[in-house]
N, CA, C and O of each residue as an XYZ file, in Angstrom:
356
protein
N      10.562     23.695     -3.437
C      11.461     22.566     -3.377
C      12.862     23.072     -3.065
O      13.370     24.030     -3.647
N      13.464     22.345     -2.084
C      15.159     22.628     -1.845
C      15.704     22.590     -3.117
O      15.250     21.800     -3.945
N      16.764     23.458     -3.427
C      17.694     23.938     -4.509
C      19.079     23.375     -3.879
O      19.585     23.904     -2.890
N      19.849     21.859     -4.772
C      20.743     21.993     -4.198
C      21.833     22.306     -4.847
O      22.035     21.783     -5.944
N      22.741     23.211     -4.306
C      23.637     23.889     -4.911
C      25.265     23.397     -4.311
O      25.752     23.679     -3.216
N      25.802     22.689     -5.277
C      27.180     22.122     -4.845
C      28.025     22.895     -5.330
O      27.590     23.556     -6.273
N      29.772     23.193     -4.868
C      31.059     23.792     -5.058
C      31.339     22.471     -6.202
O      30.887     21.326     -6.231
N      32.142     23.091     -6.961
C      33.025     21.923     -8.066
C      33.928     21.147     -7.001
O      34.447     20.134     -7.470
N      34.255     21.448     -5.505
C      34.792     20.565     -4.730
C      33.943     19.366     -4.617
O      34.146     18.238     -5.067
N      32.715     19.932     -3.765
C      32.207     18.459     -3.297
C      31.263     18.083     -4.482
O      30.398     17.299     -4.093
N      31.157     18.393     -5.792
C      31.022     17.676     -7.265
C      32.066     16.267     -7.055
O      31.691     15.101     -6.931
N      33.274     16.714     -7.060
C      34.310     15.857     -7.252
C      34.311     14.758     -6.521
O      34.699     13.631     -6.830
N      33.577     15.387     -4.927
C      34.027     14.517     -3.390
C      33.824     13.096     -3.741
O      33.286     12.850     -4.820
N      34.151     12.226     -3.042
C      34.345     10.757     -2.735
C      33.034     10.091     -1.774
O      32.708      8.906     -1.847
N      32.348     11.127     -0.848
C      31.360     10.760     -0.376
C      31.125     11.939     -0.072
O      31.841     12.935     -0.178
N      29.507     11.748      0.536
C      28.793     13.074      1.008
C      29.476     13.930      2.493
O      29.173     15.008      3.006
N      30.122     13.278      2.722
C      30.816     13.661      4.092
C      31.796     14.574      3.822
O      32.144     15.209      4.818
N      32.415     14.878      2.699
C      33.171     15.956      2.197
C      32.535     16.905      2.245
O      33.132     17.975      2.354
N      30.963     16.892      2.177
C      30.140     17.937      1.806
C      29.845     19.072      3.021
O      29.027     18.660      3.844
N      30.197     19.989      3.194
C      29.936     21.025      4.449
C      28.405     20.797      4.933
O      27.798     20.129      4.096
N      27.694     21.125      5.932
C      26.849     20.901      6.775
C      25.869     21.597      5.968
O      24.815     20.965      6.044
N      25.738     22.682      5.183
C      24.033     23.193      4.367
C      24.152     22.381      3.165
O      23.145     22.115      2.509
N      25.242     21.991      2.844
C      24.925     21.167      1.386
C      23.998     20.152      1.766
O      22.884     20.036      1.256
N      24.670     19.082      3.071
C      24.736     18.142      3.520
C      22.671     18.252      3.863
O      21.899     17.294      3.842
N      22.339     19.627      4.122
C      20.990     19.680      4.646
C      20.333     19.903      4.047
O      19.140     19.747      4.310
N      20.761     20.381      2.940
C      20.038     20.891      1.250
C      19.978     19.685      0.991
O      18.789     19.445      0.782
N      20.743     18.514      0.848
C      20.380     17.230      0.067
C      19.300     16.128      0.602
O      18.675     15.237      0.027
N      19.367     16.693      2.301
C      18.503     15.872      3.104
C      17.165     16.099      2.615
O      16.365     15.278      2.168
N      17.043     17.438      2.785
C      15.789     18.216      2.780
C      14.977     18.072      1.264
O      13.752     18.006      1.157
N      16.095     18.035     -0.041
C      15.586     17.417     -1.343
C      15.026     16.610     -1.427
O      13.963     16.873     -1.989
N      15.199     14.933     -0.971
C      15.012     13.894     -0.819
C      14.034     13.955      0.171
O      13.195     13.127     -0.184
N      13.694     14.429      1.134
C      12.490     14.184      1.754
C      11.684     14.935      0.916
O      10.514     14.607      1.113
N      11.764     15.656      0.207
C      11.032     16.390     -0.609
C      10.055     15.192     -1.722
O       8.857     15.000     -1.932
N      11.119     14.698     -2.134
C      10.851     13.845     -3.101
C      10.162     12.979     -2.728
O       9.039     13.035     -3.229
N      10.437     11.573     -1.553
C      10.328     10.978     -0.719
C       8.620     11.434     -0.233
O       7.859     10.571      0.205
N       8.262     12.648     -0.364
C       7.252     13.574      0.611
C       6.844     12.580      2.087
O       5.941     11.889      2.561
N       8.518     13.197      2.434
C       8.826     12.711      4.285
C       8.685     14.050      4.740
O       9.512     14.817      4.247
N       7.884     14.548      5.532
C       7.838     15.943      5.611
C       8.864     16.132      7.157
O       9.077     17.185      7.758
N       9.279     14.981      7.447
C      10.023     15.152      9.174
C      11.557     14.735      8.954
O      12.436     14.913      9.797
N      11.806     13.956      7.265
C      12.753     13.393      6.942
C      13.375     12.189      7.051
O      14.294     11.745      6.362
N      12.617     11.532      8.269
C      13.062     10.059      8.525
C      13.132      9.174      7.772
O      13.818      8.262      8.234
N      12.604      8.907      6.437
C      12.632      7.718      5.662
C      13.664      8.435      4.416
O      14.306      7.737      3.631
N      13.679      9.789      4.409
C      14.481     10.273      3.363
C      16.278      9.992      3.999
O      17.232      9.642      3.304
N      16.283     10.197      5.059
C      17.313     10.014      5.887
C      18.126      8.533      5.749
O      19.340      8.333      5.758
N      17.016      7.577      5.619
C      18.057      6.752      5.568
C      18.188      5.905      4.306
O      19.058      5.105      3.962
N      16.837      6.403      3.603
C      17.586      6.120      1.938
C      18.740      6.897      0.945
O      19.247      6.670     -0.154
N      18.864      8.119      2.163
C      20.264      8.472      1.051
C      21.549      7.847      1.878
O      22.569      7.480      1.295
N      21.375      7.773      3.298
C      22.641      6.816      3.791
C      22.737      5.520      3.382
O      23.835      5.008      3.595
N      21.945      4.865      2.879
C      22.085      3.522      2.603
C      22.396      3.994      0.817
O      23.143      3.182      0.272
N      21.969      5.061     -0.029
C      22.723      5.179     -1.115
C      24.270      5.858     -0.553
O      25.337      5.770     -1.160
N      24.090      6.394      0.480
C      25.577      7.010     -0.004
C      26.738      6.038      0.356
O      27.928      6.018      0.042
N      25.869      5.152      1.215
C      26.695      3.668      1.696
C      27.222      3.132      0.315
O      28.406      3.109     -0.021
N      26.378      2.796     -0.272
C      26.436      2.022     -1.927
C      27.336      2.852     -2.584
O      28.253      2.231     -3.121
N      27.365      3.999     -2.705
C      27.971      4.792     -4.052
C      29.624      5.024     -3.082
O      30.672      5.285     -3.673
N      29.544      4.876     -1.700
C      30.885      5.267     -1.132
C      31.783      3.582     -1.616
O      32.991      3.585     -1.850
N      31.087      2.516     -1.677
C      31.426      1.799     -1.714
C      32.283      0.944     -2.802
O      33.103      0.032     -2.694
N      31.461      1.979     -4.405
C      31.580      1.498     -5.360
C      33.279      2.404     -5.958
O      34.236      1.995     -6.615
N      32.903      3.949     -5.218
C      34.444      4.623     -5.373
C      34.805      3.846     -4.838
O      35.405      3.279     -5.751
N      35.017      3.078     -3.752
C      36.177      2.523     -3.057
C      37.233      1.211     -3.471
O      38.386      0.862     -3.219
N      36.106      0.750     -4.237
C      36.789     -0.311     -5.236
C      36.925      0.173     -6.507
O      37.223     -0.743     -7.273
N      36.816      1.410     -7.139
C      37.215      2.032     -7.812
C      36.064      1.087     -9.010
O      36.784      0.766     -9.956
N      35.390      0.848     -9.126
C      34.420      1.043     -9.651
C      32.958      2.204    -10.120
O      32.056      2.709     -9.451
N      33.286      2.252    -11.412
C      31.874      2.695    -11.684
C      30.401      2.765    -12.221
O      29.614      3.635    -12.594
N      30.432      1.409    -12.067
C      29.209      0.715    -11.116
C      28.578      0.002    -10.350
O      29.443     -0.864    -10.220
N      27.585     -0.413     -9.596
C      27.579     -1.241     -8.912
C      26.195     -1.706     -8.674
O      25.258     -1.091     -8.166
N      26.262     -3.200     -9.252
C      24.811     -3.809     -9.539
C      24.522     -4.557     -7.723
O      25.406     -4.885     -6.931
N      23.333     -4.622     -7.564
C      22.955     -5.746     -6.033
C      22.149     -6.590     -6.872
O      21.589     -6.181     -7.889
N      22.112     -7.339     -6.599
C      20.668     -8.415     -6.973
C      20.272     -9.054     -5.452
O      20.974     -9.571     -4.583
N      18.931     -8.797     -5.532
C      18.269     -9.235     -3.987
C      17.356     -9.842     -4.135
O      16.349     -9.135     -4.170
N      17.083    -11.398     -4.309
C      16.215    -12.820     -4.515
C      15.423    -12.522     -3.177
O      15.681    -11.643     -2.355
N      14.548    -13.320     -3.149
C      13.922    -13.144     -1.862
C      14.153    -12.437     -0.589
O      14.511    -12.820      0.525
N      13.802    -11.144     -1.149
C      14.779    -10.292      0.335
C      13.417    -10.232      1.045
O      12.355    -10.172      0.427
N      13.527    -10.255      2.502
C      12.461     -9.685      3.482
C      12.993     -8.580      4.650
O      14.136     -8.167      4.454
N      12.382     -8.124      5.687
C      12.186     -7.134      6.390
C      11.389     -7.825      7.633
O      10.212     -7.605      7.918
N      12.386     -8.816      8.396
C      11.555     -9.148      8.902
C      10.375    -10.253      8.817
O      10.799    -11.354      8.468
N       9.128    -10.199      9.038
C       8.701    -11.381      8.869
C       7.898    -10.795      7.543
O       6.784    -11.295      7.381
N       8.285     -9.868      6.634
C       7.359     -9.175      5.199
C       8.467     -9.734      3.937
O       9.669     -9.688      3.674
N       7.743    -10.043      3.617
C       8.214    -10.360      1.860
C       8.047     -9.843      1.208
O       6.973     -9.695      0.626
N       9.539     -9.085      0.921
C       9.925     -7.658     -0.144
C      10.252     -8.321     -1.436
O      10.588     -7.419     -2.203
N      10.316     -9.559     -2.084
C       9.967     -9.634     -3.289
C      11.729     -9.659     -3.834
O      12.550     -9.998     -2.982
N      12.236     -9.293     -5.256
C      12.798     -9.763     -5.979
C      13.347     -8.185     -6.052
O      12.574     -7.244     -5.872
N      14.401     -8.049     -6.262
C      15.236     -6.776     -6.458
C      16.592     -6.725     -7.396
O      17.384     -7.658     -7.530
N      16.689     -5.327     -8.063
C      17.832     -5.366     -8.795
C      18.309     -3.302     -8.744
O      17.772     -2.281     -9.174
N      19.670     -3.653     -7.902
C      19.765     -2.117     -7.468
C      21.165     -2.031     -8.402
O      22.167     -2.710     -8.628
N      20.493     -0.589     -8.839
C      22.118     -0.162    -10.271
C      22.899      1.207     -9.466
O      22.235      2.232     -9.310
N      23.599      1.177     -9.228
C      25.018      2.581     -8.645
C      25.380      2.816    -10.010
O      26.032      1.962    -10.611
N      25.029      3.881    -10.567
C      25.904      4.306    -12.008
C      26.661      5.874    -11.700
O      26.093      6.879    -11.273
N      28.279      5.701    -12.107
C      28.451      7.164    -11.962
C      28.104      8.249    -12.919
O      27.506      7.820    -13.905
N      28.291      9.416    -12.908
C      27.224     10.568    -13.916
C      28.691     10.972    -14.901
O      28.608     11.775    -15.831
């Protein structure tokens, strides 16, 4: 499994984009790990759509950030009832 190893800089950072390019590939590569995306594509864009969320929640200087999603779909599929939590550590 990828080991990811962060500087107390990008600990601190504001988004992943602070993060230099092996962090940035160490975290990809975790998450597809997890994910078991072995090419990365679905790991890929569930951490951009978290890092979307968590960039979002620093930005209003919040630390946290609830979604609630009632009948969400994908198209013509019915994804059902959702409740997404952003908590900072």
């Amino acid at each position: 499994m990828a080991e990811l190893i962060l500087t107390e800089e990008e600990k601190r950072s504001a988004t992943f984009l602070e993060w230099d390019d092996v962090s940035l590939g160490r975290a990809v590569k975790a998450v597809a790990e997890i994910c078991n995306d072995d090419h990365g594509k679905h790991a890929l864009k569930a951490t951009g759509a978290a890092v979307f969320l968590v960039s979002e929640a620093v930005r209003s200087g919040a630390t946290e950030l609830i979604v609630n999603l009632e009948g969400a779909t994908d198209g013509s599929c019915d994804l059902g009832n959702w409740k997404i939590t952003i908590q900072s550590t």
